[in-house]
C-alpha positions as CSV (number, residue, x, y, z in Angstrom):
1,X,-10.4,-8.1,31.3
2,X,-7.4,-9.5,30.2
3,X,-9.0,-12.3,28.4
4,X,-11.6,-10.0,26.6
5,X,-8.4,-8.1,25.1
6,X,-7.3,-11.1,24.0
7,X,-11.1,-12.6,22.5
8,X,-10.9,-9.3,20.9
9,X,-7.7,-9.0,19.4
10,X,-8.3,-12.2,18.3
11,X,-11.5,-11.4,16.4
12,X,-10.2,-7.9,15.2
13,X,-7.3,-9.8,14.0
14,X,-9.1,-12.7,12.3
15,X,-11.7,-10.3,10.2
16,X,-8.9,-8.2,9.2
17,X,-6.9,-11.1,8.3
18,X,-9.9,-12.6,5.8
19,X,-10.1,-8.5,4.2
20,X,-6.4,-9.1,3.2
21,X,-6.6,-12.3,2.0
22,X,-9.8,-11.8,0.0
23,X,-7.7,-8.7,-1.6
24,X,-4.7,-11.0,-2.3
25,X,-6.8,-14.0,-3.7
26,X,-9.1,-11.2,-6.3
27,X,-6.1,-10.1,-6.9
28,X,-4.7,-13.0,-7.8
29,X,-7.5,-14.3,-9.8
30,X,-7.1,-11.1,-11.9
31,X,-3.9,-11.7,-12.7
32,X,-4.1,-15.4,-13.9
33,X,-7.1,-14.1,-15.8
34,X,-4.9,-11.6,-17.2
35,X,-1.4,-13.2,-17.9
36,X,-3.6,-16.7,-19.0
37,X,-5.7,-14.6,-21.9
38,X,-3.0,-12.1,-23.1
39,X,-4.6,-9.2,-22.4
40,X,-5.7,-6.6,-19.4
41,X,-8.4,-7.3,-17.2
42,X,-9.0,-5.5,-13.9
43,X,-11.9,-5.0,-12.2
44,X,-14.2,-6.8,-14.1
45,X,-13.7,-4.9,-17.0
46,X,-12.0,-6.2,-20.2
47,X,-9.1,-3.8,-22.2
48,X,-6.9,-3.7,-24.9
49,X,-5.0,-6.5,-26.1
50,X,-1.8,-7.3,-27.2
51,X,-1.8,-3.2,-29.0
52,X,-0.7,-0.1,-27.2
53,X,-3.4,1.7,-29.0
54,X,-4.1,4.5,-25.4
55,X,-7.1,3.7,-23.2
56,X,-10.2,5.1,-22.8
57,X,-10.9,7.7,-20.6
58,X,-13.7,4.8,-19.4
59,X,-10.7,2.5,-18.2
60,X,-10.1,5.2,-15.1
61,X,-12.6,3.6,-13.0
62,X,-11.5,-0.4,-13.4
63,X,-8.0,0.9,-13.4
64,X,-8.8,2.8,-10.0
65,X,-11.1,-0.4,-8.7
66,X,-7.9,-2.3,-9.7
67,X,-5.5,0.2,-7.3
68,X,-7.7,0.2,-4.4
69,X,-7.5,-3.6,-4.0
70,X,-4.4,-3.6,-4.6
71,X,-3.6,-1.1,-1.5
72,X,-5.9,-2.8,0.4
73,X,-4.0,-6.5,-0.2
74,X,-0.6,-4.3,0.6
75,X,-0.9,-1.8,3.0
76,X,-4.1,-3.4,5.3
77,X,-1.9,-6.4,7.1
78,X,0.8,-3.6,7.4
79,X,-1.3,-1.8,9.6
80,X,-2.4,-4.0,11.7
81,X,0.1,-3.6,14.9
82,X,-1.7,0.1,14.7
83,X,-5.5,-0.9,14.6
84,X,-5.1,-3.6,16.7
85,X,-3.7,-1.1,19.4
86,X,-6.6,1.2,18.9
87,X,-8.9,-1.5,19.3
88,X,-7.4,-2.5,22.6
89,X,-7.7,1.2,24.0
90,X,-11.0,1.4,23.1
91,X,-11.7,-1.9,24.7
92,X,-10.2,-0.5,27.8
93,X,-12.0,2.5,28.1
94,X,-15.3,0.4,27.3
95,X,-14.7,-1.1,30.3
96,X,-14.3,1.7,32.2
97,X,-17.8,2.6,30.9
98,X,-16.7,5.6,28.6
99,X,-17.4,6.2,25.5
100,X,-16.5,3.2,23.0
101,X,-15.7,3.7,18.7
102,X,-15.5,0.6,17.0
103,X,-12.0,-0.1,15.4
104,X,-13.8,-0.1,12.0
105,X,-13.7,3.9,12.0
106,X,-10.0,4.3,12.3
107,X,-9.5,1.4,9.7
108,X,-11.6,3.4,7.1
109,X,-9.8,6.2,7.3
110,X,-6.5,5.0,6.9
111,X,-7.9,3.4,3.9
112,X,-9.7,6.3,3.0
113,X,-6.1,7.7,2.3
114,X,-5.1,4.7,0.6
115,X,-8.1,5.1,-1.5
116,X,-6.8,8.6,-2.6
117,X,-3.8,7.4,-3.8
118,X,-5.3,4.8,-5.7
119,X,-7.2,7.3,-7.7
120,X,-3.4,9.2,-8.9
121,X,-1.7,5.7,-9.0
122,X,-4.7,5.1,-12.0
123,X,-4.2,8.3,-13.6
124,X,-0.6,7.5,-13.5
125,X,-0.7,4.5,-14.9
126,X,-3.1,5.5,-18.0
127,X,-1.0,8.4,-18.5
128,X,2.0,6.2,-18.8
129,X,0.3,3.3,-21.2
130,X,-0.8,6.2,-23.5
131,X,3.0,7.2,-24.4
132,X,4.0,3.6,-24.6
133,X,5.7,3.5,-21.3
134,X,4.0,0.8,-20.1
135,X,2.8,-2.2,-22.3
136,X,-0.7,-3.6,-22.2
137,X,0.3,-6.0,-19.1
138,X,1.5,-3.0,-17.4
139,X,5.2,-3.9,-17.5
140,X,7.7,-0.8,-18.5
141,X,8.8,-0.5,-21.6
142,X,11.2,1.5,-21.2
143,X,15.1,0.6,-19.0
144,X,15.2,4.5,-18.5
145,X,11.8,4.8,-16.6
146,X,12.3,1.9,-15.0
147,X,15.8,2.6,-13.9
148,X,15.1,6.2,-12.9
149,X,11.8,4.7,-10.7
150,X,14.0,2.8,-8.6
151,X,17.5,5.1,-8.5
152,X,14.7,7.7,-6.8
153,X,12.9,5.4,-4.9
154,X,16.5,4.0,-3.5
155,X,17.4,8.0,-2.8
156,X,13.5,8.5,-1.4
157,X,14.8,5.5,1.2
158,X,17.3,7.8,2.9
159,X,15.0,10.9,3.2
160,X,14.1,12.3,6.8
161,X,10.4,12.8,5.8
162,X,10.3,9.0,5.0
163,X,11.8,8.5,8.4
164,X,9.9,11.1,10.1
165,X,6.5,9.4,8.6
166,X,8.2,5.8,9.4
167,X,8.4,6.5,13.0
168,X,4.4,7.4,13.7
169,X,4.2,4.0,12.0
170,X,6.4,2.2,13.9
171,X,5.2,3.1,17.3
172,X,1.7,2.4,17.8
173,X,1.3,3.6,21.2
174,X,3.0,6.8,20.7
175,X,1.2,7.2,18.1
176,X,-2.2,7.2,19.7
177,X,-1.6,9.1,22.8
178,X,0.3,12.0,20.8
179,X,-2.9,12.0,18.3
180,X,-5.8,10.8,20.4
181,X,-9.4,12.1,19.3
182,X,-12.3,11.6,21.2
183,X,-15.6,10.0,19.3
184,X,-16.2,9.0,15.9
185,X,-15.0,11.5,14.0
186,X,-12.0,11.7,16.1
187,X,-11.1,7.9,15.1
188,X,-12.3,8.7,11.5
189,X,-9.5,11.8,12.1
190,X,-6.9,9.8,13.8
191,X,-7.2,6.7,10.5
192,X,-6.8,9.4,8.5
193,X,-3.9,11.2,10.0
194,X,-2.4,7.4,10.4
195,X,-3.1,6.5,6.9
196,X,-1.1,10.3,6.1
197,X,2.0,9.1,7.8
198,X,1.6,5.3,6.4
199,X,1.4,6.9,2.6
200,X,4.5,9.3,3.3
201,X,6.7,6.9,4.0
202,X,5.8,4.2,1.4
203,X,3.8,6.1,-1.5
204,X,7.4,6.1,-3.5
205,X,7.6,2.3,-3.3
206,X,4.2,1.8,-4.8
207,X,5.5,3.0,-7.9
208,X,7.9,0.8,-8.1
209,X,5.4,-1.6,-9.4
210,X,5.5,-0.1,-12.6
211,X,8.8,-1.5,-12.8
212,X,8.4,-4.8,-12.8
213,X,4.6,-5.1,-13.3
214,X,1.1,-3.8,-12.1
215,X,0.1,-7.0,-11.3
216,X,3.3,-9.4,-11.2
217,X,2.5,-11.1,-8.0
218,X,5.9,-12.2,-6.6
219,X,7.1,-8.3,-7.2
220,X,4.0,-7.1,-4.8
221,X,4.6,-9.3,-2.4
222,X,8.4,-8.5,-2.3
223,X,7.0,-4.7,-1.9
224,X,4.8,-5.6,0.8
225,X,7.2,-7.4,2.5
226,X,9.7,-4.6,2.1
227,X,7.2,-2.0,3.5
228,X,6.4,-4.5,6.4
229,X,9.8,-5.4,7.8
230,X,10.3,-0.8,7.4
231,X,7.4,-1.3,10.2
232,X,8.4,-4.0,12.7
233,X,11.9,-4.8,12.5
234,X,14.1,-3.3,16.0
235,X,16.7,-1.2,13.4
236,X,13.9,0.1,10.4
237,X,16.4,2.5,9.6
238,X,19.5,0.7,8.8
239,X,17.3,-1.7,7.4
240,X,15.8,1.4,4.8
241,X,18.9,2.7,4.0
242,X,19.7,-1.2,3.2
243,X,17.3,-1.5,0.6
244,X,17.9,2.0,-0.7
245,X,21.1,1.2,-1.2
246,X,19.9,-2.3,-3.1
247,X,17.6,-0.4,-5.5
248,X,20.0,2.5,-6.2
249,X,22.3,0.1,-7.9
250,X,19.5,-1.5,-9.5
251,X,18.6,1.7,-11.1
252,X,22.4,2.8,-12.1
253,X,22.3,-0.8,-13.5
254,X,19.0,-0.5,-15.7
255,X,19.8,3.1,-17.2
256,X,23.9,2.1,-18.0
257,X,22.1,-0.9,-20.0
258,X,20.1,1.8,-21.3
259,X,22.9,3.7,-22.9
């Protein structure tokens, strides 16, 4: 049995490696397309240029398309540890001839969640290009936002319902046998209630991208990274209050330049 946990772990591990990297490599792709022509183009769907003239209440869906791939890139390899322990349980209990849900349910509903957030990250965002806070290549425009995005998301690090959602995330087999839900909907249920926990304690940090840019690679991938190392490293916390620290400075920093 050992080696069919391992087949499949390998498997699970492999297709969910080539979801992320397809995410990351669109993703990429849309921002060469963007930053190489001068002007916004996500999800297929051309915008403004260079003006700040507000955007259509059309550009909601490409701007949402645009988010959910984006979360997907992010948050999927993130949660891996916790869908690859879900898989191996259910393997387990295949064996034991009960009933078997494929890891595929639990995955959609933490994405599900992820999905949802997409859809107020792109309301966000056209809210904020339509009063000039955020130029066409959905960079701020303004020290003061950007300062007071990270100065809360540095006080956000040292909250106890971050670290209360942070530690569901960071202990996969707690997680499961304190939430377990028999049959499909109960994996569909227990995604969801994951991908709750997972948005809790990192929904803050996703706006930090408005920062530094939407879709300015290297500053996604420090995100991702960030909300990675919250996950697996042996002190999360210390490490949290770390990079709390790190962006509360930041954000002094920005709004003092402000002045």
């Amino acid at each position: 049995m050992t080696a069919l946990l391992q087949r499949d772990r390998r498997i699970l591990f492999a297709a969910l490696s080539v979801i992320a990297i397809s995410a990351w490599a669109y993703m990429a792709y849309e921002a060469h397309a963007m930053y190489s022509t001068g002007s916004c183009c996500c999800a297929g769907m051309k915008m403004s240029g260079p003006d700040t003239d507000p955007w259509s209440p059309a550009t909601l869906l490409p701007l949402f398309l645009m988010w959910t791939e984006m979360m997907v890139a992010m948050m999927l390899p993130t949660a891996m540890p916790m869908i690859l322990a879900f898989a191996a349980v259910q393997r387990k209990r295949r064996e034991r001839e009960l009933p078997f849900v494929p890891a595929g349910l639990f995955t959609s509903g933490y994405l599900l969640v992820w999905t949802g957030f997409s859809v107020l990250a792109a309301i966000a965002q056209w809210i904020l290009h339509g009063k000039a806070l955020l130029s066409p290549m959905m960079v701020s425009t303004s020290p003061v936002l950007g300062g007071a995005l990270l100065l809360v998301g540095g006080v956000f690090q040292f909250a106890p319902f971050k670290n209360n959602c942070l530690s569901h995330c960071r202990s996969p087999q707690g997680f499961l046998e304190s939430n377990w839900r028999e049959g499909r909907i109960g994996a569909l249920t227990m995604g969801l209630k994951h991908g709750v926990h997972c948005s809790g304690c990192c929904w803050f940090l996703m706006t930090l991208l408005f920062v530094a840019g939407v879709m300015n690679l290297w500053w996604i991938a420090a995100i991702t990274i960030l909300v990675l190392l919250e996950k697996v490293l042996p002190n999360a916390r210390r490490f949290s209050r770390a990079s709390g620290i790190v962006l509360i400075a930041w954000g002094i920093w920005l709004l003092w330049t402000a002045r």
